[in-house]
C-alpha positions in Angstrom: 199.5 134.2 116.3 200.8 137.7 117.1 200.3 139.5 120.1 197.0 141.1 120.7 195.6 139.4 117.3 192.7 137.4 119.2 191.5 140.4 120.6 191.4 142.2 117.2 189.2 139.1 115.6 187.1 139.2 118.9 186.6 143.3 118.2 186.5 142.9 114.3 183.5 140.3 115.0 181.8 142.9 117.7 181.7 145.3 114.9 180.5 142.9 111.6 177.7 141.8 114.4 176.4 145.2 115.1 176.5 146.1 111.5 174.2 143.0 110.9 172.1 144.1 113.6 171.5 147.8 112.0 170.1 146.1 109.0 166.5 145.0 110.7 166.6 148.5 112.6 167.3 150.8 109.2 164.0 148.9 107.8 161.6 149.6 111.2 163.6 152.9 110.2 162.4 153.8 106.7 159.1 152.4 107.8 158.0 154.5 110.9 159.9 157.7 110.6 157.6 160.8 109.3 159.2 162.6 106.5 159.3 166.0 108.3 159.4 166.9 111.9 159.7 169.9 114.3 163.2 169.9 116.5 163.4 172.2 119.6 167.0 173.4 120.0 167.4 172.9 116.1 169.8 176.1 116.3 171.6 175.2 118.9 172.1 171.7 117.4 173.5 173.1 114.7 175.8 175.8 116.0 177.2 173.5 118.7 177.8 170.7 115.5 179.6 173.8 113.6 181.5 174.9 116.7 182.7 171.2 117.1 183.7 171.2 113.4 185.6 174.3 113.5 187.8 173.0 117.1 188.1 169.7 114.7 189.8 171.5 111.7 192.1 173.9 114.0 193.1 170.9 116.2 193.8 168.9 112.5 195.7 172.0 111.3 197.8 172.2 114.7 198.9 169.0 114.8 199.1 168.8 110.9 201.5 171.9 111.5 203.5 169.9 114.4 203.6 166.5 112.6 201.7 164.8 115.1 200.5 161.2 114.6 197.4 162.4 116.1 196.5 164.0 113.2 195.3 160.9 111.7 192.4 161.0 114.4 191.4 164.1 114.2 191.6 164.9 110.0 189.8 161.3 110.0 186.9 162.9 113.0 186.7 166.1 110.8 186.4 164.6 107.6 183.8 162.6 108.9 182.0 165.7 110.2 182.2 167.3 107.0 180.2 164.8 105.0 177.5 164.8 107.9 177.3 168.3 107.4 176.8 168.5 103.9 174.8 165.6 103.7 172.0 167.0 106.6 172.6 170.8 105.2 171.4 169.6 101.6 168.6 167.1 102.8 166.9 169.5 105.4 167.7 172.5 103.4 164.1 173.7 101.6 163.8 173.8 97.4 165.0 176.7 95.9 167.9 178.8 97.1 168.3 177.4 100.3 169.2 174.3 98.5 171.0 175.6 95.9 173.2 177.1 99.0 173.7 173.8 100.4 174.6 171.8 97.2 177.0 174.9 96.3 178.9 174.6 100.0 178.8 170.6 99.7 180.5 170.7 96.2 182.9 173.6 97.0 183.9 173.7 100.2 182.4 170.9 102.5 183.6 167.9 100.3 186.4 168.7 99.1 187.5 169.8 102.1 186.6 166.2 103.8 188.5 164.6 100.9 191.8 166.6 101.8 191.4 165.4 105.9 191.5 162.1 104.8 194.1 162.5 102.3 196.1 164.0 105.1 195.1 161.1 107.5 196.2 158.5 104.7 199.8 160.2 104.4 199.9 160.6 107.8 199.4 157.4 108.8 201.7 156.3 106.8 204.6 158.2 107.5 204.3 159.4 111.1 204.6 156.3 113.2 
């Protein structure tokens, strides 16, 4: 067995439990949550998410720009970010134009974007070791 291969099984195990274990807590979930709800701080939530997203894509663009292997974290972080976005901009976002506005920035801009950070990440990976 290779170096460090144990503790990879041990980790890759952790996770397949805890995935298990979200399964019984996404049903008490869909269950017990109310469909709407009031959020103090639901601007400040959002502009500090969109202010983390923005450092994400400039820190992915500078180390894109320097050929850093740490791009693969952070295109792989923003990428990830994206597609939260979009997906809580067009499910909170109310019918009519406010959701037209959401699908529009998820089709053009959020997604596709998130698809190109782990496009980068993939090359990346591969090719700055």
């Amino acid at each position: 067995m290779a170096p460090g291969t144990r503790t990879f099984r041990l980790v890759g195990a952790a996770f397949a439990v805890a995935a298990a274990a979200m399964v019984p807590w996404l049903a008490i979930l869909s269950r017990t949550l109310p469909s709407s709800a009031r959020a103090h701080n639901w601007s400040l939530a959002w502009v500090g998410f969109d202010v983390l997203l923005a450092l994400g894509l400039a820190a992915t663009g500078w180390l894109a720009w320097r050929r850093h292997r740490g791009v693969v974290v952070t295109a792989t972080a923003t990428a990830t970010m994206l597609v939260i976005d979009a997906w809580f901009d067009v499910l909170t976002s109310a019918p009519g134009g406010d959701l037209d506005q959401a699908l529009l920035l998820a089709g053009c801009c959020e997604l596709p974007v998130a698809a190109g950070c782990l496009a980068l990440g993939i090359v990346a990976a591969r090719r700055l070791r």
